[in-house]
C-alpha positions, 0 to 999 in steps of 0.5 A: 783233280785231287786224289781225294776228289777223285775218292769221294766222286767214286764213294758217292756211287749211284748219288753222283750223277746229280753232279752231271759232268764230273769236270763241269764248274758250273751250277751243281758241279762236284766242284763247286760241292768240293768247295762248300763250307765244312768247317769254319775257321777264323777272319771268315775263311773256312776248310772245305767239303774237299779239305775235310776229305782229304783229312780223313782219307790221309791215315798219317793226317787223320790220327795225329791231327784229330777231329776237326771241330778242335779250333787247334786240329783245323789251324794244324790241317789249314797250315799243313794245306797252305804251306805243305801240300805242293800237289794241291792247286791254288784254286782250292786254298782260296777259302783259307786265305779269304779275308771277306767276312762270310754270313756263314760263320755269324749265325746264332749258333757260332755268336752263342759259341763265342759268348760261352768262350769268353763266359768261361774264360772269365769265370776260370779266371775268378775260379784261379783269383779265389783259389790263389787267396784261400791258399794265401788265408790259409798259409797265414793261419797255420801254425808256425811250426819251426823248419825240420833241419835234416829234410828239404823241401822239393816243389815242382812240376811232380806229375807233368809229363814234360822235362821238367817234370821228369828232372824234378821227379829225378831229383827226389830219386837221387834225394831218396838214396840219402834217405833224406826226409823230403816234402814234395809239393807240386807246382800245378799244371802246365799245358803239358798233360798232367797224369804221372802218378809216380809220387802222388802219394806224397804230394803235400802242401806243407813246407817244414824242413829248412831247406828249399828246392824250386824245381823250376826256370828263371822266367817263372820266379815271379810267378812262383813267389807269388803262390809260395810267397811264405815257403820262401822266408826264413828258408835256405832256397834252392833255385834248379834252373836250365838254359840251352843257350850259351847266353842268359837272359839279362832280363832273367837275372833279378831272379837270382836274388831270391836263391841262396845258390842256384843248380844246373844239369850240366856245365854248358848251363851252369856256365851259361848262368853263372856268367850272369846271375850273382850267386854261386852256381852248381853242376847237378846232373839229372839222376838216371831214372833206375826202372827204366835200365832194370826192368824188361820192357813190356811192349814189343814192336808189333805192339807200336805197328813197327817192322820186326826186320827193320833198323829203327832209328828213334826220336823224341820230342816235345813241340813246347820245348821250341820246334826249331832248337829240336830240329826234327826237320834235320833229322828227316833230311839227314835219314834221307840222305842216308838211306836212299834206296830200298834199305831195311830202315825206319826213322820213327818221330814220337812227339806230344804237344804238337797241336799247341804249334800247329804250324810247325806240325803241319811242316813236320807231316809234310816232311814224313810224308814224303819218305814212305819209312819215316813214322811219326809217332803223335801224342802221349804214351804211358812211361811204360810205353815210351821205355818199351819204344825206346827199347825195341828201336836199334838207335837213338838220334838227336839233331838238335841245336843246343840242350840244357841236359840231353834226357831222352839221349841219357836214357837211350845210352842207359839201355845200351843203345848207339846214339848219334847227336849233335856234339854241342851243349848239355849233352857233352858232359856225358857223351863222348866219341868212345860212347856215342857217335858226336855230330859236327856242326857249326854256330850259327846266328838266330836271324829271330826270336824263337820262343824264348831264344832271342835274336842275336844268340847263337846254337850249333848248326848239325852238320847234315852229311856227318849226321848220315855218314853216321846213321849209314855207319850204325846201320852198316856195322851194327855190332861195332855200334852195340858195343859202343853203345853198351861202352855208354851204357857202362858210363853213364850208369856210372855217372848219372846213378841216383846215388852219385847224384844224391852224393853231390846234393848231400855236398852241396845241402850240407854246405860243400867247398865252393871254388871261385875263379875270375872269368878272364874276358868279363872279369866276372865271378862264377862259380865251379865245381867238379863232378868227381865220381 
């Protein structure tokens, strides 16, 4: 019998004996109320009374998966059941795997609710329709005025809370120490949360400098040209694209044809397109967001519920950024391994978007829980928040399998912490084994499609034992691994500074050298250039 059975038999006091033999399955037994009808799923299956319960009792479930009338939360907790829950036996998983179609879910109210769900789907869909011609009809009426030679233009994901939103806002700061006019226009929403203000006051519209920034992937070209069909012509464009994958999409490639040159935050990415696309191809790292080292943190630990005594490992990230290449489940495997007796430690996860990959949130909540130190953190912080987590944790770990960049890793060795990653990808280009703890690994396959990683690529494999020895290691010696770390702090303040970074834009606004060497096993062109500092 479920603990949480047991709970809810205790909870229903004095009304429980209408349930007669609490063992008994027959008519009126508590079993059979367990089994009830509590929350309609799709296909006729459904959670149960018991489902529902063991939800809200569960303090790591209830608070990250939230209410369960969201179709997103249900699907979250169904898989969380189904795969992850090893105790529960089968006869309750019964109605989450029913494909019969039950009266229950075909009553008025539930057909009244699918009709306005597709009403106002539909009407959304008008609603876009109208705005994108107005923008258009609005566009052709304006007056042409000529492009403003000494300013650029910059458009992207301006107030998302995502890493591209966060690379486009890094963009302007180091576009600002050149005290460059620039135009921001943002890009729209996402299904990231949209609520970063820090430039809000600047958004507009117009596009009237010569030169354009589109702060966005290759996959979103068609659709950008599109809504900015106009800021396109008669402009020199700038395309800045990131790839975590030492291979590109040949389907992407027809997109470069729209740019002038295209600007990648780290050499792995710059290679990995330029070996691909037919125009020339820069290094622009992301510029260090500067208030994020100067300013004290606000928040302490025992704002975030975390042990003052305690060695805290951190990481963050983000389910849409593809749950598999992040590798939080390796994270949870090697911090285990690492720390299997009653050491003063805490792993703490802080992750967003979790309810857009229910699936692998259930798996995420099925590894935590199993390790009594490990906290996962769900759901959006203020900027000011998210600094002060990073700043009161000991260390920053990533066990990813490849990055374009490596931003949250950037950020934490900024504030001088020690940060273990897997010694692959973006990253490389400003961790090395005198500032930061690299992980071995080793590249493997993709045996399927992950998002948008196509089978047949290949990644880096974290080595799980290296990545514990390392994390024992940090926490065994933590003075040795402060100086490191403030070793690292030391460099990429240096090497990701705003103005350093508004530097190599100025070269390259202003028309700088472009080198061009073969490929010796293509024979293709790509194009290089050198961070000099």
């Amino acid at each position: 019998i479920p603990d949480a059975a047991r709970r809810v038999y205790r909870e229903f006091g004095e009304r429980r004996v209408r349930f007669g033999d609490p063992f008994h399955a027959g008519p009126n037994s508590l079993f059979l109320w367990l089994q009830k009808p509590a929350v309609p799923l799709k296909n006729g299956r459904y959670l149960t009374n018991l489902h529902q319960a063991m939800h809200l009792q569960n303090s790591l479930l209830s608070p990250i998966i939230g209410p369960l009338h969201h179709p997103v939360s249900s699907r979250a907790l169904t898989a969380f059941l189904l795969h992850y829950w090893p105790t529960l036996d089968p006869v309750f998983l019964t109605s989450l795997r029913s494909t019969s179609k039950l009266n229950f879910f075909d009553d008025g109210i539930m057909m009244g609710r699918r009709i306005l769900l597709k009403l106002r789907n539909a009407i959304s869909h008008q609603l876009r329709t109208i705005r994108l011609r107005l923008f258009r009809l609005r566009v052709r009426f304006q007056k042409n005025t000529p492009a403003e030679a000494d300013g650029v233009n910059v458009t992207g994901y301006i107030t998302t809370e995502s890493g591209m939103g966060e690379a486009v806002r890094r963009t302007i700061s180091a576009l600002d120490t050149l005290n460059l006019p620039c135009a921001i226009t943002d890009a729209g929403g996402t299904l990231s949360r949209s609520q970063e203000m820090r430039f809000a006051d600047r958004l507009t519209s117009s596009a009237p400098h010569a030169t354009n920034i589109f702060h966005i992937n290759a996959d979103q070209v068609d659709a950008f040209r599109m809504k900015y069909e106009e800021s396109f012509r008669n402009k020199r464009n700038i395309g800045y694209w990131t790839w975590e994958l030492a291979h590109f999409p040949e389907k992407w490639n027809e997109a470069a044809k729209h740019f002038d040159e295209i600007w990648a935050p780290s050499t792995f990415a710059r290679d990995s397109i330029a070996r691909s696309v037919s125009v020339p191809v820069f290094t622009i790292p992301h510029a260090l967001e500067m208030k994020l080292v100067s300013a004290s943190p606000s928040h302490s630990r025992g704002y975030f519920g975390l042990p003052e005594e305690s060695f805290l490992f951190l990481f963050m990230f983000d389910f849409l950024s593809v749950f598999e290449r992040k590798n939080p489940l390796g994270l949870i495997e090697a911090f285990s391994e690492a720390f299997g007796g009653g050491e003063p430690v805490t792993l703490v996860i802080k992750c967003v978007n979790g309810r857009h990959d229910p699936e692998n949130l259930g798996r995420l909540l099925a590894a935590a829980s199993a390790n009594p130190r490990i906290r996962i953190f769900h759901g959006y912080q203020t900027a000011e928040e998210t600094r002060s987590l990073m700043s009161c944790s000991d260390a920053y770990v990533s066990l990813h399998r490849s990055e374009g960049f490596g931003l949250t890793l950037s950020e934490a060795m900024a504030l001088g912490k020690p940060v273990i990653a897997t010694n692959y990808s973006g990253n490389t280009d400003f961790m090395t084994p005198d500032t930061s703890y690299p992980v071995s690994y080793q590249l493997t396959e993709l045996t399927e499609l992950y998002g948008p990683y196509e089978k047949g690529n290949v990644w880096a494999e974290p080595d799980i034992s290296d990545a514990a020895r390392l994390m024992r290691f940090v926490f065994e010696h933590p003075l040795e691994a402060q100086e490191k770390g403030q070793r690292g702090a030391e460099a990429v303040n240096t090497l990701l500074s705003p103005e350093r970074v508004g530097n190599l834009m100025r070269e390259r606004l202003c028309g700088g050298s472009v080198v061009r060497q073969a490929h010796h096993d293509t024979q293709k062109i790509i194009t290089t250039t050198t961070l000099s500092s």
